[in-house]
N, C-alpha and C positions, 0 to 999 in steps of 0.2 A: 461461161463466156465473159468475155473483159465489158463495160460497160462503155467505151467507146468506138466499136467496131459496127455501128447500128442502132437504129430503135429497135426493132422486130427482130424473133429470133426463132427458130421451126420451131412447131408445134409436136411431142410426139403422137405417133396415130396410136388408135386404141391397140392394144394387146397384151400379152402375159403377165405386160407390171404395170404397177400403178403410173399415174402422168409424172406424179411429184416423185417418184420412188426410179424415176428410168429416166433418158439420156435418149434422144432420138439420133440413129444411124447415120446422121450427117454430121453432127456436130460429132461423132467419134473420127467418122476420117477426117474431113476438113480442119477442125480445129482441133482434137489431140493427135491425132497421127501422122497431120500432116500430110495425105496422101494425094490432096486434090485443095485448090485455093478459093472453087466458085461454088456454089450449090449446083448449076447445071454442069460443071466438071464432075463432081459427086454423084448427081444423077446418072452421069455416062457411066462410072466405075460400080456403080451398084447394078447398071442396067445391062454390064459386061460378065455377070453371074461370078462377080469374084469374090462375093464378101459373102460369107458362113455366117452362121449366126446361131450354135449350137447344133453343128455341121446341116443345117439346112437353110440354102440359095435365101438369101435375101434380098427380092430388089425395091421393097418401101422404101425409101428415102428416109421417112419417119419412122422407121420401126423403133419399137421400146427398148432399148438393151438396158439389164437392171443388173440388179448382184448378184453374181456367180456367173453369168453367161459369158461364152467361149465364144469369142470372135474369132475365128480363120481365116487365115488368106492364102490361099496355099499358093498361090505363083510367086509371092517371096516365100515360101516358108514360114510363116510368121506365123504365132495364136497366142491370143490375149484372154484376159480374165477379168472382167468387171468385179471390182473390189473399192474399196471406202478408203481414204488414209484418215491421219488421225485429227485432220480438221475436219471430217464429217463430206470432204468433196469426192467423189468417182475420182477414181483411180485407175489407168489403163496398165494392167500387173504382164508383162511379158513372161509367158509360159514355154516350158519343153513339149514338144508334139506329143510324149506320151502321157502326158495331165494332161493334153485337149480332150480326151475320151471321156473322161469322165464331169460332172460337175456334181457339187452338193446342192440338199434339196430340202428347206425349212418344212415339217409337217404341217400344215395349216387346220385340218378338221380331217377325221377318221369316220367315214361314216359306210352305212351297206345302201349299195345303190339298187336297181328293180332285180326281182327274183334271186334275194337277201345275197348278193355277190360284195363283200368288203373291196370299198375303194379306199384310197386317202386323196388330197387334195394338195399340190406342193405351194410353195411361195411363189411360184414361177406359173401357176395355172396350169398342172400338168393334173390329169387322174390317171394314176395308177392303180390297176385291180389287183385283187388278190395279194395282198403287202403280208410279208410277216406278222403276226397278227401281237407280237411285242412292240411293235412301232406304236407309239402315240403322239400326239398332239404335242407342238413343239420340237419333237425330235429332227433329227436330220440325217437325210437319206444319201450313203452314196450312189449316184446313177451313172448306168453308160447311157453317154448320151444315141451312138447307132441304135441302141436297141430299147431303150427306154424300159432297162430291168434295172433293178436293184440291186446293189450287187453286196452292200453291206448298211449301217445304221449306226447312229452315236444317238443314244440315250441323254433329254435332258438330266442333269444329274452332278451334285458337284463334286469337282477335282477334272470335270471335265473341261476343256479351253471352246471358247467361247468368240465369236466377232457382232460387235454392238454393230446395227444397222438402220437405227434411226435415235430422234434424239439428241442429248445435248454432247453425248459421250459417244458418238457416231465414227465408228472408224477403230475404235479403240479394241483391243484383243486382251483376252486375262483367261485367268482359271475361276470357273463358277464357283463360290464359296457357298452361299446360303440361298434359300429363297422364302421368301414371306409371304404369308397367303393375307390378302384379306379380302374377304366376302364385301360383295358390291360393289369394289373401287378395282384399281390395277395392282395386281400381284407385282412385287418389288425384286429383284435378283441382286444378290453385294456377287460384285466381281473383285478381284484384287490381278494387276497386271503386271508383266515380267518386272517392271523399275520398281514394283514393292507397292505401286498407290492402290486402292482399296477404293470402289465409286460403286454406286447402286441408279440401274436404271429399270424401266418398266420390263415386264415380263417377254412381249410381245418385239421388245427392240431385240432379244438376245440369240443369236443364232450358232449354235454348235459348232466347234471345227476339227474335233477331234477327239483325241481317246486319251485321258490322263493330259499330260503338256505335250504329246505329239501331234501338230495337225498333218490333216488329209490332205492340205493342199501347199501350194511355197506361197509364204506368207510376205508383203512387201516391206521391205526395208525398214528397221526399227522396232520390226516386231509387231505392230500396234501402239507401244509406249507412246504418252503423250508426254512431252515433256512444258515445262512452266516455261514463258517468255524468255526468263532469267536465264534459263537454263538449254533454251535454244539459241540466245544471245552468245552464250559462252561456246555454246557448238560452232558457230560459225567463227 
């Protein structure tokens, strides 16, 4: 949000993502999509069951949209993708209807819930039962979102491509090179990204997008590449 359009600004309400980590469903249409100019305009178009929110009706005002989630609108045609660009801000990614199906899904904890039945836990607050039992901690799952199956998996693991999701390198896409363990502090990842730079962030920032240098999903303009002032300077 610009810093002169108001003091106050929605709060998101509780749900799938964090407060600090998600983007409350008004400020996506009001102020990036431009779909409505007031908050009680907003409220009308959320209240009119138009807006999808990983193809299920949303009409919180405040609901959390975070990274990966598939906003739909189907009376334009429209489906979007909550994504990071490489200054670290949400990014509304314009998608083909046949990527709304699906979204990727960060492994959070692998654990067996009552009457020893394996669940996993996603980024997104979803429990899935019965997961492939290769899936571990950190991986990332591809999911259809109708049916809430699994339909495939990208192994932490390097040579795999990666999208940084928090942090000072937030937004940033690369191929996993290394990763460093250390007992008691935060395990470190060195990424190196398409323009050739080489950056290390926390373990916990790093979130899979694909298999070798192909991602699973269309990636937004630039790749991830960060490029130096200098060198954005000369872009323009």
């Amino acid at each position: 949000l610009d810093k002169l359009s108001g003091k106050f600004a929605p709060r998101p309400s509780a749900g799938p993502h964090k407060l600090r980590e998600s983007m409350p469903l008004v400020v996506v249409i009001r102020n990036k999509l431009k779909y409505s100019l007031t908050y009680n305009e907003t409220r009308k178009v959320t209240m009119s069951r138009a807006i999808k929110v990983d193809n299920k009706v949303r009409t919180d005002i405040g609901f959390p949209v975070g990274f990966q989630d598939v906003i739909s609108i189907e009376k334009t045609g429209e489906f979007f993708r909550m994504l990071f660009d490489v200054k670290g801000r949400f990014l509304i990614h314009r998608i083909k209807k046949e990527e709304a199906n699906i979204k990727l899904c960060r492994v959070k904890a692998v654990s067996t819930a009552a009457k020893g039945v394996p669940v996993l836990v996603t980024h997104d607050a979803r429990t899935i039962r019965y997961p492939d039992p290769d899936i571990k901690t950190n991986d990332t799952i591809k999911l259809d979102i109708e049916s809430g199956k699994i339909l495939d998996f990208i192994k932490f693991e390097p040579g795999n491509l990666a999208y940084i999701t928090g942090g000072q390198n937030c937004g940033r896409i690369g191929i996993i090179t290394n990763k460093e363990k250390h007992p008691g502090s935060f395990d470190i990842v060195h990424i190196k990204d398409s323009l050739g730079h080489s950056f290390a962030t926390r373990l916990n920032n790093v979130f899979p997008v694909g298999k070798g240098k192909q991602s699973w999903i269309s990636l937004p303009r630039g790749k991830g590449g960060r490029l130096s002032i200098a060198e954005e300077r000369d872009r323009r």
